[in-house]
N, C-alpha and C positions, 0 to 999 in steps of 0.2 A: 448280301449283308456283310460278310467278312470282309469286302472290297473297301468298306466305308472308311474302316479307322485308314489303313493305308494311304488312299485318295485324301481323306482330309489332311493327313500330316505330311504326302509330298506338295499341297498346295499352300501349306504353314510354312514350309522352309522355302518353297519359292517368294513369301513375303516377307520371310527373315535377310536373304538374303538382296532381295532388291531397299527393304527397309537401311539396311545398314548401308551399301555401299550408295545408296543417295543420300544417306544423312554424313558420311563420311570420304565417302571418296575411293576411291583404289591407294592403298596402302601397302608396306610389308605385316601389315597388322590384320587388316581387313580383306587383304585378298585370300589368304589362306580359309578365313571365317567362310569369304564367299564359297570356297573351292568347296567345303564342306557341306553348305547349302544347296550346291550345286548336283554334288555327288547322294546327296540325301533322298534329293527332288526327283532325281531320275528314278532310282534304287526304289524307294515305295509309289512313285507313279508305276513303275512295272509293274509290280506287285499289286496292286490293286487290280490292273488288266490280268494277273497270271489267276489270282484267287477267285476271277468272274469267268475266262475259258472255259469249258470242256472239251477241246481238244487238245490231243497229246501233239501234234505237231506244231500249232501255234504254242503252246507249253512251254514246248521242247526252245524255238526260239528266244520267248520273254526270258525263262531261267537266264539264259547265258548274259543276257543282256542287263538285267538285273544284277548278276553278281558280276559283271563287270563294272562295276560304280563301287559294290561292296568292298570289293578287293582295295580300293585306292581309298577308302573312307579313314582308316585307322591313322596312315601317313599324314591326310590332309590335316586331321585333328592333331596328328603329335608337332605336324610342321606350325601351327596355327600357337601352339603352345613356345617354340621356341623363339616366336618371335615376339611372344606378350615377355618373356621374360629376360631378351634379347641374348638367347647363345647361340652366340657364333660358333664355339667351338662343334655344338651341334650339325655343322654343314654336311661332315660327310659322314656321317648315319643319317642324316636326313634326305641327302641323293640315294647312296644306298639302299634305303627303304622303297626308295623310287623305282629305282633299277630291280627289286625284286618282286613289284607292281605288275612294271613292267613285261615280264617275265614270265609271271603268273598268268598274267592278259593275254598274252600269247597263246600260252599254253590251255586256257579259258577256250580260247574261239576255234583251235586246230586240233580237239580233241574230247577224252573225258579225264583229263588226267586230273584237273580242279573238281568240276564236277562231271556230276557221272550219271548224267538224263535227271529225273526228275519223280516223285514219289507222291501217290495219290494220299491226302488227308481227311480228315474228318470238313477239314474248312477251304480246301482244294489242290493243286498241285503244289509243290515245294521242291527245292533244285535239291538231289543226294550227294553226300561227301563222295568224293572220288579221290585217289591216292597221295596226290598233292595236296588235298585242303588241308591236313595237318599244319602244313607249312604257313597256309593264311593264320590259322588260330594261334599256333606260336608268336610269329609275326606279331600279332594284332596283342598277347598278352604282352610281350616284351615292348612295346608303344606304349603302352598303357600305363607297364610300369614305370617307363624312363620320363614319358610327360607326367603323372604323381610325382617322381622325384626330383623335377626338374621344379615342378610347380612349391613343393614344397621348402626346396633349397631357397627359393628366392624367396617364401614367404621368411622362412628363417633366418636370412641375410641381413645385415645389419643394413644393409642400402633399404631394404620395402621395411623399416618400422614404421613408417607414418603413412604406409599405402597397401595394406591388409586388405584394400577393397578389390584389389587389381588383381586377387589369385584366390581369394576364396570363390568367387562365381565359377572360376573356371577348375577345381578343385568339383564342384558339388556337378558339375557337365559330366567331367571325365568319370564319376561314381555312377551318373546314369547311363553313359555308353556300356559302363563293365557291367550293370545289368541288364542290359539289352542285349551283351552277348551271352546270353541265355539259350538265344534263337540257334547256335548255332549246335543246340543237342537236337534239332528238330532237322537238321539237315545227318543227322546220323538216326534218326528213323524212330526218334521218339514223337508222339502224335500229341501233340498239342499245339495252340493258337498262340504264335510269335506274341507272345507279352512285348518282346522287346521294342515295338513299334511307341508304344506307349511312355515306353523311359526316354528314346529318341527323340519323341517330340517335345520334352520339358528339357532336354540337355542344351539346344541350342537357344531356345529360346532366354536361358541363363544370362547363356555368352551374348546373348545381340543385346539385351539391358546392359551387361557390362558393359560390353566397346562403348554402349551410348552415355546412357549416365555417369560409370566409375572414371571415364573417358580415357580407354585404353588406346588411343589416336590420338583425339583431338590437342592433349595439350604439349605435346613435342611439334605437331605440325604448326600452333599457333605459333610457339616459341621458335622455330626456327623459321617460322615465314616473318616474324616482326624483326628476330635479329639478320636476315638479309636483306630486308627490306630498310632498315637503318643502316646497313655496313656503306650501303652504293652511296647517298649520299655524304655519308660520314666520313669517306674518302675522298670529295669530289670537295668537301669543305676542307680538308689536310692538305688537299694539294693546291690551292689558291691561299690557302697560310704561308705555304712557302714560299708563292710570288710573291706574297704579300713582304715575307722577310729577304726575299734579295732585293725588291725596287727601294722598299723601307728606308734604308741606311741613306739611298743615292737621292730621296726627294726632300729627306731631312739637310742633306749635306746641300743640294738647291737652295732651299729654305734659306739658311743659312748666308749662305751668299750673297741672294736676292736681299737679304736684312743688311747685311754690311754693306753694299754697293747703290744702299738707297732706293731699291727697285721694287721694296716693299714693307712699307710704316706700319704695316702692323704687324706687332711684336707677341699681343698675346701667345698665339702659339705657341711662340720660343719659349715662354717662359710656364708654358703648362708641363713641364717634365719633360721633356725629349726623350729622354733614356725610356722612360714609363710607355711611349706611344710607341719607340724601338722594340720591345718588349714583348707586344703584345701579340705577334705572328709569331714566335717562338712558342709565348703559353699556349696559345689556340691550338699549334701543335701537338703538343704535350696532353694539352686534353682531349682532343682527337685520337689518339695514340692511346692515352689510358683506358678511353671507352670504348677503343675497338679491339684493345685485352682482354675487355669481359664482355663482348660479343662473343669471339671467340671462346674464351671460357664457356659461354653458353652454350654454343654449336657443341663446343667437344663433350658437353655433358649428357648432351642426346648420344652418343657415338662411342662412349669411353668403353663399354660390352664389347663392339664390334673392333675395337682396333685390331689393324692388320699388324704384326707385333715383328715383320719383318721387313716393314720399312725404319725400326728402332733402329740407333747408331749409336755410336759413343762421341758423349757430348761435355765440353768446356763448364765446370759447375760458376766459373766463375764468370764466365760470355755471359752465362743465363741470367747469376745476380745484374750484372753489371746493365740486360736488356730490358729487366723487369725495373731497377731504379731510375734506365731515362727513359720509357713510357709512364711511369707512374705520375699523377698529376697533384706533385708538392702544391702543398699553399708556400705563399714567401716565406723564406726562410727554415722550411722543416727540412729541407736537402741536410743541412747541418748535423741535425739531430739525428742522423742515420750512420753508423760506419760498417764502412763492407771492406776495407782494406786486411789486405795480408793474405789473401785468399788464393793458393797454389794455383794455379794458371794449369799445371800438370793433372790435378784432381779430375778427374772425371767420371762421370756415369754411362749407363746403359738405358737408352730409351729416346722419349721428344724433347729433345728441346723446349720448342712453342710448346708444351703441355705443362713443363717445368716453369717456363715464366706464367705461365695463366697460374698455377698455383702459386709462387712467390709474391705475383699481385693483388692476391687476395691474403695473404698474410700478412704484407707490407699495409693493405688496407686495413686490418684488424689492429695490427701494433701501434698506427699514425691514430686509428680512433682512438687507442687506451691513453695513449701519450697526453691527447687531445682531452681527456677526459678529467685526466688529472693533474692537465696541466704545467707538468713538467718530464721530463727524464728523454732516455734516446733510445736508440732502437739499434741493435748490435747482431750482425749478420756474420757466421764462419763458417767453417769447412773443415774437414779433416777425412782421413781415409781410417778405419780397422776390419779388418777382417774381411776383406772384400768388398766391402761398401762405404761410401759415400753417406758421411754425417754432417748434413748443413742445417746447423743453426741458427734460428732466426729468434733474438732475444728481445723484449718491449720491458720499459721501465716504466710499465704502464701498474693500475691498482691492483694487479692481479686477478685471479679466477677462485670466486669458491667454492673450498671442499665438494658440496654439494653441489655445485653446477658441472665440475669438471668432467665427473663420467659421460656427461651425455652431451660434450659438444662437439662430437661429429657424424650425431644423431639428425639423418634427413628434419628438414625442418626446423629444427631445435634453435632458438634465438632468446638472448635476454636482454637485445636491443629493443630500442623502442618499436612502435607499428611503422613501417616504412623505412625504417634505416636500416634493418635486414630479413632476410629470409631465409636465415637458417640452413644455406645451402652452399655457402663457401666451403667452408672445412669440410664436409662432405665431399666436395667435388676435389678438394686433395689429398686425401686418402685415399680416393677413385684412384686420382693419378697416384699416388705412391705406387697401391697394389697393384695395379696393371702395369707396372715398373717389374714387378717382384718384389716391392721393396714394402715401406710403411712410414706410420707415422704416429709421434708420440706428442706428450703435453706434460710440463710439467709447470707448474705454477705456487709462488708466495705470495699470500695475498700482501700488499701494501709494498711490495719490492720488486718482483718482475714474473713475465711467465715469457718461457721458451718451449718453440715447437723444434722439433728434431723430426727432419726429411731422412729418409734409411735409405739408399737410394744404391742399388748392384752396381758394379764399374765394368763386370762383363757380360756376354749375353749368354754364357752358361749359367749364371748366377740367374738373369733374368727369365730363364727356362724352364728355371727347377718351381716357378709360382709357389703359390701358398702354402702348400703343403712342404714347400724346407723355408719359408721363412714366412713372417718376421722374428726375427731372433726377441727375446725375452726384456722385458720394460729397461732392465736394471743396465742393460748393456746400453743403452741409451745416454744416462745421466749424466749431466753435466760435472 
């Protein structure tokens, strides 16, 4: 009878676990989930076999084999957590962890030093603490805490205010593992029936609705499978724009010829614009190149967690303007209404490059809309150094921002564009980049006269080392 609950809940997470990874795939998101499932599935199928034995020798084996699954279970959950909320810096506490798995396992199978034989119950055999299981409980509370605090940081971050659903599921999981280790007074010789089996089987069951419904997977996979799936051809039409602008010139100047030399009467064409149909293998260019800015913007917004922050270099603030205004795809005549000049060539920062134009063209994009809106004014781009950082200016003489809108535009999602003309996830994603710089990013705005954003941006990589916690320096040091 005691076997039942066991057996039914190592064959729930054997369907939690094939449930998710065919509705999703193998992921850095879902595999851990599986690993979990994995190690659950073993752990109380044992156990179900050890609560129905009455011999101590077959006993003696199941214990060891059972808590060899237990032992990696707490890892696999705290690994499964740092990649819903994507910390990298996480990496090595999370081998670490592994490595003392590891170790433990060892020590599991060549010995009693984990456990230490096994202890007859009211409800059957159960494995007894041996000198090292202190070590697992530790372990396993110190996981417990860091994925809570881990979980919690991100729910409190200003990046997850419009995605509250992606960490309370797995908040209400991790409160039923910590009461499930309950069980483990019962391995120090208190007699009572592993309640904890029962919290086990509701914690996972949590996380596999999350991954599926709150879709802790699916929507970075779609997104980066549609923006590479767009980038291939998107390049293959940039690079026949260009043939297109070097034969260009040379079948116009043909044209031409053949009309003077009488070898061709019809003249329309000459006289549809020449220059205009010159023209148009450059723009095509241009908009090729703008749209595969914010491809990239998009790719790097899945990734912005994880950068490797030592491939950062120190980088031209003025290279950057200067790459982000000839990708960006002017209508006629707005090039005008932009001035970037005067901008120190010396100036420099700490960090990507590419990361700093993907943010510049989404500003550049926000400024050409206000201009756009209101119909008149220009859009004024500077630079300057103080105090170890990099202040680039990027000013619109667009209607302004108001009062009340101001605080919350680099609030995920947050948009007072109409439906379809944004989603509320530019200026987000340059903040992303400032902080992941070290650096930051301000706003200040008059309605009816202009709003300036101020890039904060380290110029060395001691500056970009010290993260958050020594900067961003205070609003007021910002002001124009």
């Amino acid at each position: 009878m005691y076997s039942l609950l066991p057996a039914f809940v190592s064959a729930l997470f054997l369907g939690f676990g094939v449930y998710v990874l065919a509705t999703e795939g193998s992921t850095r998101v879902s595999a851990p989930f599986v690993a979990i499932c994995a190690t659950t599935f073993a752990w109380q199928g044992t156990w179900a076999l050890l609560f129905q034995t009455s011999r101590a020798d077959v006993g003696g084996v199941l214990v060891k084999i059972g808590y060899l699954f237990i032992l990696f279970l707490p890892t696999t959950f705290y690994h499964f957590v740092t990649e819903v909320v994507s910390a990298r810096s996480e990496r090595t506490m999370l081998w670490s962890s592994y490595c003392v798995c590891a170790v433990l396992a060892i020590a599991l199978m060549t010995g009693d030093g984990v456990i230490s034989g096994m202890r007859a119950h009211s409800f059957g055999y159960y494995p007894q603490a041996g000198r090292l299981h202190p070590i697992h409980v530790v372990q396993t509370a110190f996981l417990a805490g860091r994925s809570a605090w881990l979980l919690l940081e991100a729910k409190r971050s200003r990046y997850a205010r419009g995605l509250p659903n992606l960490f309370n599921p797995c908040l209400a999981s991790l409160c039923m593992y910590c009461v499930a280790a309950s069980d483990y007074a019962v391995n120090y010789g208190y007699d009572f029936y592993p309640v904890g089996v029962i919290f086990i089987a509701i914690g996972p069951g949590i996380l596999a609705v999350a991954i599926v419904r709150y879709g802790l997977i699916r929507p970075r996979l779609t997104l980066a499978t549609v923006a590479h799936e767009v980038a291939s051809p998107l390049a293959t039409i940039g690079l026949h724009a260009d043939e297109l602008r070097r034969v260009v010139p040379e079948l116009m100047r043909g044209y031409r010829l053949a009309v003077e030399h009488g070898l061709c009467t019809d003249k329309s064409f000459l006289l549809e614009e020449p220059e205009r149909i010159a023209a148009l293998a450059p723009a095509i260019r241009q908009q090729v190149d703008g749209t595969s800015t914010v491809i990239e913007m998009s790719l790097a917004s899945l990734t912005l967690d994880r950068l490797d922050r030592r491939q950062f270099a120190s980088h031209s603030i003025d290279a950057c303007v200067q790459s982000a205004l000839d990708r960006f795809p002017f209508k006629a005549g707005e090039r005008d209404q932009v001035q970037a000049t005067g901008i120190d060539p010396a100036i420099r920062f700490f960090g990507s490059d590419s990361l700093l134009v993907c943010a510049l063209f989404n500003l550049l994009k926000n400024g050409m809309d206000a201009i756009r809106s209101r119909g008149e004014g220009g859009l004024d781009i500077r630079a300057e150094r103080r105090d170890g950082f990099c202040l680039l200016r990027v000013t619109d003489g667009g209607p302004g921002i108001a009062p009340e809108v101001l605080p919350r535009i680099f609030e995920p999602f947050y948009s007072t564009k109409a439906h379809g003309r944004g989603a509320g996830v530019g200026l987000t994603f340059c903040r992303s980049v400032c902080e992941a710089f070290g650096g930051a990013i301000s706003c200040e705005s008059e309605v009816g006269v202009r709003t300036t954003f101020t890039l904060c941006l380290p110029e060395r990589e001691s500056l970009a080392d010290d993260g958050r916690d020594a900067f961003p320096p205070s609003a007021e040091s910002f002001r124009v």
